[in-house]
N, C-alpha and C positions, 0 to 999 in steps of 0.2 A: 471654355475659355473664350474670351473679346478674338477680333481679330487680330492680326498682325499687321497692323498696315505700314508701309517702311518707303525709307525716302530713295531711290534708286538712279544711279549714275547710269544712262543709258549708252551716252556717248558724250564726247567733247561738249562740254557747254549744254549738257541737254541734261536733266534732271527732272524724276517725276512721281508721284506717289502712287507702289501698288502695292494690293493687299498678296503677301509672299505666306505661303505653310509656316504655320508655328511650327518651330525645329523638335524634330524626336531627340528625344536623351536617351544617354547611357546608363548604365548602372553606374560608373564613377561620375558623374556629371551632373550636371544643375541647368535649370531654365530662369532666367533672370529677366524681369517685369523692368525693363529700361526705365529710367525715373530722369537722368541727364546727361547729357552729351555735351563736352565741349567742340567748337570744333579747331582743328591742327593744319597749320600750312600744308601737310601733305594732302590733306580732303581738298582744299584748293587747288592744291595745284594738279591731281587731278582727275579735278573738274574742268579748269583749263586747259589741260594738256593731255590729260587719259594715261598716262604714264608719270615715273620716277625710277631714274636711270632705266636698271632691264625687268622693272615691272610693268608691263604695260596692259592697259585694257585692251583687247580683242576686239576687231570688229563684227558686231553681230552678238556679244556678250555685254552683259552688265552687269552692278555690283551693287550692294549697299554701303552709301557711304558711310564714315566715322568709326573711333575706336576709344574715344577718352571717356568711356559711361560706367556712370553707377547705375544700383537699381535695387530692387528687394526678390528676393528670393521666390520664384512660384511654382516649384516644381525640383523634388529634389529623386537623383537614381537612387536604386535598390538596395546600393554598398554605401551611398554617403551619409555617415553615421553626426558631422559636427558642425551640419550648416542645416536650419529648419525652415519652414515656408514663414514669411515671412521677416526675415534676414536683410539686413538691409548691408550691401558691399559693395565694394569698388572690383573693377574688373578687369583682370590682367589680361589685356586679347591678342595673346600669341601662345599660340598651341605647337608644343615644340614635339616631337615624334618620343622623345624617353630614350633613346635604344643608338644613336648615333655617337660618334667620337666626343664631338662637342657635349651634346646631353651626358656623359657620363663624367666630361671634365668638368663639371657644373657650370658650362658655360653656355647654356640652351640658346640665350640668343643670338647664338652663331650654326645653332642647326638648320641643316640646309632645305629640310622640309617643314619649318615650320608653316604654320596655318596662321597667318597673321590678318586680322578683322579689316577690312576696307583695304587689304593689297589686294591687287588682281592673280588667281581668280576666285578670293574668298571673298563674302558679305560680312561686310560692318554691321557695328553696334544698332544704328541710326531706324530703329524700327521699336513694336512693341515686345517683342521678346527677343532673347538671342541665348542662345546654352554652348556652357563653357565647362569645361573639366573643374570639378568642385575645385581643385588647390587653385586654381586661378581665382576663385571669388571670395578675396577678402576680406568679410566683418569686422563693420564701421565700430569702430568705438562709439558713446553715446553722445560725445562731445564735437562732433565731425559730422555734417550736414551732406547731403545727396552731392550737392554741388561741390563741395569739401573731396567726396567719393570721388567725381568725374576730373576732378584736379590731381588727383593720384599718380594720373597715368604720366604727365608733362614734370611733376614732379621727381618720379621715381628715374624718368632720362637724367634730370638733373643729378639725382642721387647719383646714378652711374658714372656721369663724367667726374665729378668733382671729389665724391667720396671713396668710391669704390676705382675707379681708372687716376684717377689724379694721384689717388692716397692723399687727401689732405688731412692739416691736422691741424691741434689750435696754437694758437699765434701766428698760422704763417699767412703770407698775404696773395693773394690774388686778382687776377684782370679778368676782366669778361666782357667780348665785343658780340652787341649785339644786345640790347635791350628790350626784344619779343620775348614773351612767354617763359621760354627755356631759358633762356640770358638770367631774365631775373631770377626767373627758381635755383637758378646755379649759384645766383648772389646769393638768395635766404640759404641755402643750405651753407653754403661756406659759412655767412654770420651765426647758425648755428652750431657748424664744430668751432667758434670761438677765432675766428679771422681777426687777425691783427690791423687788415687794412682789405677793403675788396674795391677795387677801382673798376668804373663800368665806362664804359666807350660808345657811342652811336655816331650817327649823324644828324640826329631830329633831337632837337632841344626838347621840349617838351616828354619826351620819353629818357631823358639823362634826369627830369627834373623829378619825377616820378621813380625812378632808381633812386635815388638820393633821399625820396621821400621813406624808400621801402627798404633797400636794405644797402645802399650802398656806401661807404667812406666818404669817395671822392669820384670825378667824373671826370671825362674830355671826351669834345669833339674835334676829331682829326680835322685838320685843315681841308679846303678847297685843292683840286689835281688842278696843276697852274698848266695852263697849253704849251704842247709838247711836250710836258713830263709823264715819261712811262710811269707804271706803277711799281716799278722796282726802287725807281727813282724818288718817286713819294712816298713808296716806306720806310725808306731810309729818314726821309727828311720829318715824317708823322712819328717814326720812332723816337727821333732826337729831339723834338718838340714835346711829347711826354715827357720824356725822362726830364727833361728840363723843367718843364710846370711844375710838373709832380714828383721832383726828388727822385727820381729811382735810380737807383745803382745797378753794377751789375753783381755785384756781391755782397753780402753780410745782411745786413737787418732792413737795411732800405733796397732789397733786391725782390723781384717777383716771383716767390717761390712757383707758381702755375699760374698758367694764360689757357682763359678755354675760349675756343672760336664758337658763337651758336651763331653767330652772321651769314657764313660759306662764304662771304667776300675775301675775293684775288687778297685785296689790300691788308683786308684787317690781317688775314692768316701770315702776310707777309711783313706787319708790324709786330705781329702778336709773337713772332718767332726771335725779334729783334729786340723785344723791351723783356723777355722774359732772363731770368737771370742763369748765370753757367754754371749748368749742371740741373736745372731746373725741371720741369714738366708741361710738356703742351699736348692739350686734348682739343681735339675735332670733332665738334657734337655736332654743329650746322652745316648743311646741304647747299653747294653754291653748283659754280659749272665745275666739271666734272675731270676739265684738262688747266689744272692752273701752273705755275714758275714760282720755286721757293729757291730762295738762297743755301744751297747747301751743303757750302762752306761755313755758314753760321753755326747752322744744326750739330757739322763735324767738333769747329773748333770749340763751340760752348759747352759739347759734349753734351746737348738735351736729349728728353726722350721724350719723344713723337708718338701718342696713340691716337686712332681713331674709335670715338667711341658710337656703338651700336643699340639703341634703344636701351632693356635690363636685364639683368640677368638675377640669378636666385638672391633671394633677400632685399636686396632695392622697394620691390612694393612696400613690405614689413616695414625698413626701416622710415621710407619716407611714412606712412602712416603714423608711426611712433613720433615722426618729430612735427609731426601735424596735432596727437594728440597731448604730446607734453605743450604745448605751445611756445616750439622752439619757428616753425614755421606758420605763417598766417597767410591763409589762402584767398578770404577772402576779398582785400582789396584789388585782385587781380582780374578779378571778373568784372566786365565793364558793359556788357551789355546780355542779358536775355530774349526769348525769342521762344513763343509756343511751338510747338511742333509743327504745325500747319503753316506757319509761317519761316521755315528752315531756309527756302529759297533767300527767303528774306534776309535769314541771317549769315549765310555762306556772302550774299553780294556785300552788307557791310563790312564783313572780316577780308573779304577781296578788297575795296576800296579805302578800308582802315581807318574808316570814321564814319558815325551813325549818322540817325539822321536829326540827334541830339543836338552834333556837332562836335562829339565827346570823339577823340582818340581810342579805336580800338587796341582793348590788352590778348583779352580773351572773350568768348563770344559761348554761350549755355544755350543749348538748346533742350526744353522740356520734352520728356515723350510723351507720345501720344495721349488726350487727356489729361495730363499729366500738369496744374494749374505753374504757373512762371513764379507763382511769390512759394510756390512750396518749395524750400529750401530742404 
């Protein structure tokens, strides 16, 4: 076999390419020939910061970054009888233990030891091989591309909040603050369980404009915080300002059946709680600071329910790949810029600065693997 050669987080801001052991496999397990990688605010941030929340890099430790990759099959264990070399899949990278409370309520990605790709202190995707427990590596339909694959992963979060944490269903409508990656995927999947209405929210025009292109109804950008208004204060007054533009009630047909937050902003979480309707549904997909103030007296008297949701759990990958290959979801216009392997540095600073050197608006950001030509889709 080629080398391994893999992109590695050594420290804060420090990144570097070395050649690491092609991984041994198990008997239940697979060796996967990395073909693409997206990369995810959390490989930024850290790259930035070396941490997320109480994951943090070690000093004197390092990691390989990324975890959203497809690739092709090159090496399959002893016992895996329905994945063959040359297999081309998308790859679930969180290796959950099997044998825990959570793992047995089929709720794995609340197992407390999972082995999750690019958290500290497991190695990401972001090299020429990586092996994963066969059930993780899901074959691609024929109609679903490498980059198709590495989308899976941002996708299937989506699935979680929206379809499976929200329960949504068709005709009802929904808000979604935040129009990165995950904002929008949460939009296509609501437009494909059949949304009556999905309303998206930013602050940057040009990414409200592009929702709107993709899969949105309608849009708003919250107003300007005027000096000396707390932000309790401004969601009250950004709440009452939607519902106004945009019709919404707090009841019946023009009411928001679910608000999901992918932003983690103070604000939006504390709009998002105020425009949803009573008795409603509000999911937490997006990572902000860590100690925010909700109103919650609102929470009581509308009687909402409040989850937070955690990456996926069983079925999410399945299902998002299914509504990628019926083409209920379309992945492609979402990728906005490419980036050989060798040039990754290059593409982590674009996706930090959030615009190439095109001039184009970062959505999503592909890195090939090693070798691995940028127009092979």
């Amino acid at each position: 076999m080629p080398d391994n050669l893999s992109f590695v987080l050594k420290k804060v801001d420090t990144v570097t390419f070395e050649q690491r052991p092609i991984p041994d496999i198990g008997p239940h397990e697979v060796l996967v020939e990395v073909k693409k990688t997206g990369i995810c605010g959390s490989d930024v941030h850290y790259l930035l910061h070396g941490r997320i929340g109480d994951y943090v890099l070690e000093n004197g430790k390092d990691m390989v970054l990324g975890h959203e990759s497809s690739g092709v099959i090159a090496k399959v264990g002893s016992l895996v009888s329905h994945l063959k070399l040359g297999d081309r899949v998308s790859i679930e990278p969180g290796a959950a233990c099997r044998t825990c409370v959570a793992c047995k309520e089929g709720r794995y990605e609340l197992c407390p030891s999972i082995r999750f790709a690019a958290t500290p202190p497991v190695d990401g995707t972001l090299g020429r091989y990586y092996a994963v427990p066969s059930d993780l590596a899901y074959p691609l339909p024929p109609g679903l591309s490498l980059e198709d694959g590495a989308m899976i992963e941002p996708l299937s979060v989506a699935v979680h909040a929206v379809a499976k944490l929200g329960n949504f269903r068709t005709s009802q409508s929904i808000a979604i603050f935040g129009c990165g990656p995950v904002g929008l995927l949460c939009m296509a999947v609501a437009k494909a369980f059949g949304a009556s209405r999905v309303i998206a929210i930013d602050i940057v025009s040009h990414r409200l404009e592009f929702a709107k292109s993709y899969a949105a109804t309608d849009t708003f950008m919250p107003p300007l915080l005027e000096q000396s208004e707390t932000n309790g204060e401004f969601s009250k007054r950004a709440a009452a300002l939607m519902k106004a533009e945009l019709g919404i009630a707090e009841q019946g047909a023009q009411g928001i059946d679910l608000v999901v937050d992918a932003s983690g902003a103070e604000t939006s979480i504390q709009t998002g709680i105020r425009i949803v309707k009573s008795g409603g549904t509000y999911v937490q997909v997006g990572l902000g600071r860590p100690d925010i103030t909700i109103d919650m007296s609102t929470v009581v008297c509308k009687q909402l329910t409040v989850k937070g949701s955690f990456r996926y759990g069983p079925g999410d990958y399945p299902l998002a790949i299914s509504l990628v290959a019926q083409g209920r979801v379309d992945l492609r216009p979402l990728v906005s810029h490419r980036f050989a392997f060798e040039d990754a540095l290059l593409a982590f600073e674009t996706t930090r600065n959030g615009k190439g050197s095109d001039g184009k608006g970062v959505i999503k950001t592909i890195i090939s693997g090693p070798g691995v030509e940028v127009s092979e889709l």
